[in-house]
N, C-alpha and C positions, 0 to 999 in steps of 0.2 A: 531510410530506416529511422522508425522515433526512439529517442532518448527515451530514458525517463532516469527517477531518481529514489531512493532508499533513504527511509528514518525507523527509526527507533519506536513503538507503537506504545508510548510512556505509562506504565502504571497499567498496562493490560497483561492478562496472565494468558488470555486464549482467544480464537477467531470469533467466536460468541460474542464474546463481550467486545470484540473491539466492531463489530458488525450491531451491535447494539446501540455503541456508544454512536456512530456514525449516522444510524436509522434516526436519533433522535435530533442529533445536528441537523440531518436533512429535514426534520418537519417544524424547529425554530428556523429555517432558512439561513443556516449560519454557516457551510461545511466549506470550510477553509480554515489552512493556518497560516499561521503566520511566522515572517522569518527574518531574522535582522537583511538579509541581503537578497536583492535579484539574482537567482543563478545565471551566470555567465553566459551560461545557453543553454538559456528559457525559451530563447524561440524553436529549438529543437526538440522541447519537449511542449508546450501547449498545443492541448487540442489533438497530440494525436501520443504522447506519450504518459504512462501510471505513473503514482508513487506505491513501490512496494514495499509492505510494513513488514519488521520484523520484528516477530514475539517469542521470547523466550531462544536466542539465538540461529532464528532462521525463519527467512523469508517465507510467508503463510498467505497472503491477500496481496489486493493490490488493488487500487482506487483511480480511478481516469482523472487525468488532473485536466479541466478544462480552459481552465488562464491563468494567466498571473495579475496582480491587481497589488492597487494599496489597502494596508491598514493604517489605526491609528499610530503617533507616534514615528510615522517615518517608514514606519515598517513595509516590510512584500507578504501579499496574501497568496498564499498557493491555494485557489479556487478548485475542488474537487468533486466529483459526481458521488451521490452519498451510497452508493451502490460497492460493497465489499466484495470482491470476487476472489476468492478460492481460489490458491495456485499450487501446484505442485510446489512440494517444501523443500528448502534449499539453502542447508547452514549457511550462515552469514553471521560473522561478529557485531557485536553491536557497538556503534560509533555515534557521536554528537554531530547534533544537526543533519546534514542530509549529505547524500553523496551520488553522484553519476553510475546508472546502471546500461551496460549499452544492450540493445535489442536480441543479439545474440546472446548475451549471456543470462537473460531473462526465463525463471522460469515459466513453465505452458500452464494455461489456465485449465483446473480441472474438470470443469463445463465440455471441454472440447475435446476429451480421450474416452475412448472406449472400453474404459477398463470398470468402471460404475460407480471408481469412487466419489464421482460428485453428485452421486446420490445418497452418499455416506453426511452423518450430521458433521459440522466445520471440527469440533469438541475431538469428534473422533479422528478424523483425519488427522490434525494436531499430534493426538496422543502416537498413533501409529508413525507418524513423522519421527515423534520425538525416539520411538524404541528401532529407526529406521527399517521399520517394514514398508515404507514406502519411498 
């Protein structure tokens, strides 16, 4: 089962905008962050586990993290696919830096249920999360 890990989606207010900010990482070739530390176990999450972002107190998207790598300065780059996928929403407090989510407790991508809301705009999902109608 892959790992993966949870951050903070900083200075973004909705799935729009952090789906925007990421489209444009991916076309300067740059969609990675960067992190004072290699997590512990990183090899249980590259290549087959997300990072999922949380906006406005709960887990909204989530990004396929492809490696880990350096940056400048010393630093770990968490190398990610510039691709934001829509997940089912799923309060989460918000904490610094990043934290371990295990596969079970992950929520399901909305692409993949039959209910249609991943034909609904990200904007609105969000909203609907937020007044828990979803």
């Amino acid at each position: 089962m892959p790992l993966h890990l949870t951050k903070v989606a900083f200075g973004v207010t909705s799935v729009d905008q952090l789906a925007a900010r990421w489209r444009a990482r991916g076309a300067s070739g740059q969609c990675f962050l960067s992190t004072r530390f290699l997590p512990k176990r990183h090899e249980e999450v590259a290549g087959q586990g997300s990072l999922y972002w949380i906006v406005k107190h709960q887990l909204v998207a989530r990004s396929p993290i492809i490696r880990f790598g350096e940056a400048e300065g010393g630093r770990c780059a968490i190398h990610l696919d510039p691709e934001v996928i829509v997940v089912q929403a799923r309060p989460k407090r918000a904490h610094q830096g990043w934290r371990y989510l295990e596969h079970a407790d992950a929520p399901i991508d909305l692409a993949g249920d039959d209910t249609g809301v991943a034909t609904l705009p990200p904007s609105l999902v969000g909203r609907l999360a937020e007044l828990a109608l979803l």
